[in-house]
N, CA and C atoms as a LAMMPS dump frame, in Angstrom:
ITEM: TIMESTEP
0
ITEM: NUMBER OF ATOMS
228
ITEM: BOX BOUNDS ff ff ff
-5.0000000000000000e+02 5.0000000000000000e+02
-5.0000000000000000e+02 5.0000000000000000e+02
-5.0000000000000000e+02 5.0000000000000000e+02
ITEM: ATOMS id mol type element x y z
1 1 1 N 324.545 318.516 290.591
2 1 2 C 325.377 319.055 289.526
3 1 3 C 324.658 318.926 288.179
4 2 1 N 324.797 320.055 286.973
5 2 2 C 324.177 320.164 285.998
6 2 3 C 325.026 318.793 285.431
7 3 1 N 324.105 318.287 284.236
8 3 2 C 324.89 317.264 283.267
9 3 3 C 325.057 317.884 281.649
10 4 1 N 325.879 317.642 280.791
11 4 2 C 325.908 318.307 279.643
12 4 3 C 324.731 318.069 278.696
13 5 1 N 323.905 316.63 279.426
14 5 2 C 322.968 316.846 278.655
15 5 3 C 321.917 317.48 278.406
16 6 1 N 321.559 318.471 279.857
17 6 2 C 320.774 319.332 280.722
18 6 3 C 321.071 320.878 279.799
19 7 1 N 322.144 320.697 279.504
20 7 2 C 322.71 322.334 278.606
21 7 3 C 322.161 322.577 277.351
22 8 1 N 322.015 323.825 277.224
23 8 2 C 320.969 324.515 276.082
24 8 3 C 321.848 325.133 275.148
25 9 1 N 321.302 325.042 273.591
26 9 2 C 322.248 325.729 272.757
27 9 3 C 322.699 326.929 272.725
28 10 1 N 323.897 327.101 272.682
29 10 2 C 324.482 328.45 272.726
30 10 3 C 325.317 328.447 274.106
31 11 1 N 324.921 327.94 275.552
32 11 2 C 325.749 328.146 276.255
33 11 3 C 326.65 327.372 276.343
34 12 1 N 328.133 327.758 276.997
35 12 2 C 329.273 327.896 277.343
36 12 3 C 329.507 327.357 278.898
37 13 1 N 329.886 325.497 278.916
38 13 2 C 330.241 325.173 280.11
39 13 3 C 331.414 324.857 280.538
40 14 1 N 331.564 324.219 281.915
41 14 2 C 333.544 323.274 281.565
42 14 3 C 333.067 322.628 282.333
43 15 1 N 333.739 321.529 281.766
44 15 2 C 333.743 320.036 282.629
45 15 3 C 333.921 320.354 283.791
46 16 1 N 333.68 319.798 285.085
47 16 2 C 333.91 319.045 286.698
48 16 3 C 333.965 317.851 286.371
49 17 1 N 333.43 317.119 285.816
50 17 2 C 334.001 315.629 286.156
51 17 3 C 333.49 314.71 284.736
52 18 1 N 334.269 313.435 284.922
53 18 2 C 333.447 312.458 283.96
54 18 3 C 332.964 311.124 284.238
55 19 1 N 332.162 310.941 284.573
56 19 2 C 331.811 309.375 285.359
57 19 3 C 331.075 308.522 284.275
58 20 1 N 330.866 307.744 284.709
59 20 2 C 330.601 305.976 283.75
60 20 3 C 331.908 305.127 283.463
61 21 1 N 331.816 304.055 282.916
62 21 2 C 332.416 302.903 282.744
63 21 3 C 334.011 303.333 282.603
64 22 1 N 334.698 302.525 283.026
65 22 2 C 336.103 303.022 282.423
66 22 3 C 336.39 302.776 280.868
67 23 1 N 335.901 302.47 280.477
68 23 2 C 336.202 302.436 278.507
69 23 3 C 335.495 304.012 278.361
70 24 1 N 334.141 303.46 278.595
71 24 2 C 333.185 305.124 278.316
72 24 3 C 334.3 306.298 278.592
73 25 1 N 335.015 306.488 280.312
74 25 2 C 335.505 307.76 280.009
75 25 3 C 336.863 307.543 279.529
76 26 1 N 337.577 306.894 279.215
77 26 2 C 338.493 306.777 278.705
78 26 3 C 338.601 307.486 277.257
79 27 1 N 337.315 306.595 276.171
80 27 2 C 337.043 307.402 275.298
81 27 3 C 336.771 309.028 275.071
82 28 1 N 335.786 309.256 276.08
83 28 2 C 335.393 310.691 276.593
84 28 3 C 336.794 311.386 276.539
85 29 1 N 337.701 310.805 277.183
86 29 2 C 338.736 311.941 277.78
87 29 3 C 339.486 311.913 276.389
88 30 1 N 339.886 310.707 275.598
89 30 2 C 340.74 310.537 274.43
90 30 3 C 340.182 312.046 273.019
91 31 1 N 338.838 311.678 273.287
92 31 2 C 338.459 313.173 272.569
93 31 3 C 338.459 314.455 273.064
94 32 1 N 339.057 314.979 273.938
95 32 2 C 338.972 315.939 274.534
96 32 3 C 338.24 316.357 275.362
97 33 1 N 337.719 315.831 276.359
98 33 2 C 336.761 316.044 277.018
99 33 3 C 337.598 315.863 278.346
100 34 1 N 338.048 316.436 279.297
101 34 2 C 338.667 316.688 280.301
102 34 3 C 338.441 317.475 281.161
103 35 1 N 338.241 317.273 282.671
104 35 2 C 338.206 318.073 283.65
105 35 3 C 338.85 319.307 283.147
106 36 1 N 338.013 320.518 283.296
107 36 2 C 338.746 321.883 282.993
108 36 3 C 338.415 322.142 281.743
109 37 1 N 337.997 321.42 280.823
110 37 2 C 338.161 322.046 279.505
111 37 3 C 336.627 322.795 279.445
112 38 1 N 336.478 323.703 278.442
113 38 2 C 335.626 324.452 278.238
114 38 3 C 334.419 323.611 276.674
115 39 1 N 333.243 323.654 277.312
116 39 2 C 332.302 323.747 275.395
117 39 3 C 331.462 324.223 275.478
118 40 1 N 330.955 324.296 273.795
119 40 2 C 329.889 325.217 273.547
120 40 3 C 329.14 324.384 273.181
121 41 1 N 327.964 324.425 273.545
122 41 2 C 326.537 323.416 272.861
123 41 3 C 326.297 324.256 271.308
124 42 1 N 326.513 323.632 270.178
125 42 2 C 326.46 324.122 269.207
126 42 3 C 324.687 323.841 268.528
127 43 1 N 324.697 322.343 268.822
128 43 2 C 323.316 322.012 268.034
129 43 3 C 323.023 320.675 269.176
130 44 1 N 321.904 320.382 268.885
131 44 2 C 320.845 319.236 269.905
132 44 3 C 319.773 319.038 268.741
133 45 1 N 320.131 317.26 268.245
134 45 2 C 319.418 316.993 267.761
135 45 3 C 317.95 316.851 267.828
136 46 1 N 316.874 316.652 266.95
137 46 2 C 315.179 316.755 266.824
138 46 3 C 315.337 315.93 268.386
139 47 1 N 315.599 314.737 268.403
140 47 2 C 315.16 313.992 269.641
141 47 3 C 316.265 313.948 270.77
142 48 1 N 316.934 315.098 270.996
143 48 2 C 318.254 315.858 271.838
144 48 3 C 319.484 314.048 271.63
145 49 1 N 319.562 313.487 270.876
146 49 2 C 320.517 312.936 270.4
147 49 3 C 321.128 312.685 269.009
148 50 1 N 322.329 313.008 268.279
149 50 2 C 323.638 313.526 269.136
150 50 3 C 323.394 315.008 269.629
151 51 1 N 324.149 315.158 270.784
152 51 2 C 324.628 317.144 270.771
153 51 3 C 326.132 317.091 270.454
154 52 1 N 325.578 318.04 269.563
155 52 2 C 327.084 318.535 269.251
156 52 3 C 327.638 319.506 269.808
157 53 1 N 328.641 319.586 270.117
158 53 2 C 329.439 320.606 271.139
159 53 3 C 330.84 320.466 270.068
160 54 1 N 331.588 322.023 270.429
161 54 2 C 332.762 323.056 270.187
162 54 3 C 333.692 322.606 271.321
163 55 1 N 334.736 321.701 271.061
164 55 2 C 335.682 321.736 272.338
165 55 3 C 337.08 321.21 271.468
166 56 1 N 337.473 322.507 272.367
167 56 2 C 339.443 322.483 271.971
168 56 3 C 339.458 322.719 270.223
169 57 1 N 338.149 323.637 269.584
170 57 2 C 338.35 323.768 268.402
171 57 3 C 337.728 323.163 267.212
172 58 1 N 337.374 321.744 267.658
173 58 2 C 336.684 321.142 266.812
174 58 3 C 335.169 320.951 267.254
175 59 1 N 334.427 320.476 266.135
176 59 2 C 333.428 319.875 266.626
177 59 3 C 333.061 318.7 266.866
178 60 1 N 332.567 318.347 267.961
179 60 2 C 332.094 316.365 268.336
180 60 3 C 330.689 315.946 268.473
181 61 1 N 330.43 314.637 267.845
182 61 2 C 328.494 315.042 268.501
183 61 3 C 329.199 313.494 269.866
184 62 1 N 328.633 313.872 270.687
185 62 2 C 327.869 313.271 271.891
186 62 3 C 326.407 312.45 272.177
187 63 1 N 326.698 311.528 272.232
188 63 2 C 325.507 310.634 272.596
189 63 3 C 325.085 311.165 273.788
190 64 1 N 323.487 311.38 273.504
191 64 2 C 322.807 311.464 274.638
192 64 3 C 323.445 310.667 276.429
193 65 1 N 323.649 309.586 276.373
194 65 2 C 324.077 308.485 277.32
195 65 3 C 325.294 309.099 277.726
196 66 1 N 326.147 309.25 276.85
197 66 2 C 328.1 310.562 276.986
198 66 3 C 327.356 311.463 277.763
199 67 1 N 326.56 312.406 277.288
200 67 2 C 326.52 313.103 277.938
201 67 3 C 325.741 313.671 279.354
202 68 1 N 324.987 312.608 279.737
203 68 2 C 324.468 312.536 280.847
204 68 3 C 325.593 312.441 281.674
205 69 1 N 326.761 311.251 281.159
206 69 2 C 327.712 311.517 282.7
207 69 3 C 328.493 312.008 282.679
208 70 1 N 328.745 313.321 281.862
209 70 2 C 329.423 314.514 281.951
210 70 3 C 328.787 315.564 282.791
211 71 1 N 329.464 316.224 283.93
212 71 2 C 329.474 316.986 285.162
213 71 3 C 329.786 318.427 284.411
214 72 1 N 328.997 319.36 284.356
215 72 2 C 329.642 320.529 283.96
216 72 3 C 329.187 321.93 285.252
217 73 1 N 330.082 323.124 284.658
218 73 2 C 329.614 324.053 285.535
219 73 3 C 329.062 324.945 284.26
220 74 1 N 327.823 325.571 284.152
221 74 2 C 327.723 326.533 283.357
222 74 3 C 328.287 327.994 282.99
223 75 1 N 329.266 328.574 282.361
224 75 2 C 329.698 329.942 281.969
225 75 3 C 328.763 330.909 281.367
226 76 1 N 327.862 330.405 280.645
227 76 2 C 327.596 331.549 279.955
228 76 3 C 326.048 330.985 279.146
């Protein structure tokens, strides 16, 4: 399975899953990050940490580490 950190700017994925620690996804999910939801890779920092991603409207940056154990399917 792709990871969100694997995703390139501009495309359009949705979550499958969120794995790591239970605080880690707890947090994950408290920001919107949920099985089903849809984002957009907006920007990837000089050394691809934070990425910032478009989800549910706003924008969030993501730690490299977040986003490795985010499961996505690619859209677009």
């Amino acid at each position: 399975m792709p990871k969100l950190s694997e995703s390139k700017i501009g495309q359009k994925v949705k979550v499958l899953s969120v794995e790591g620690p239970p605080l880690v996804k707890q947090r994950l999910k408290e920001m919107g990050i949920t099985p089903g939801v849809e984002l957009q890779i907006v920007r990837v920092a000089p050394l691809a940490d934070p990425v910032d991603v478009v989800v549910r409207g706003y924008h969030l940056s993501i730690r490299k580490k977040e986003a490795e154990l985010i499961e996505v399917e690619v859209l677009s």
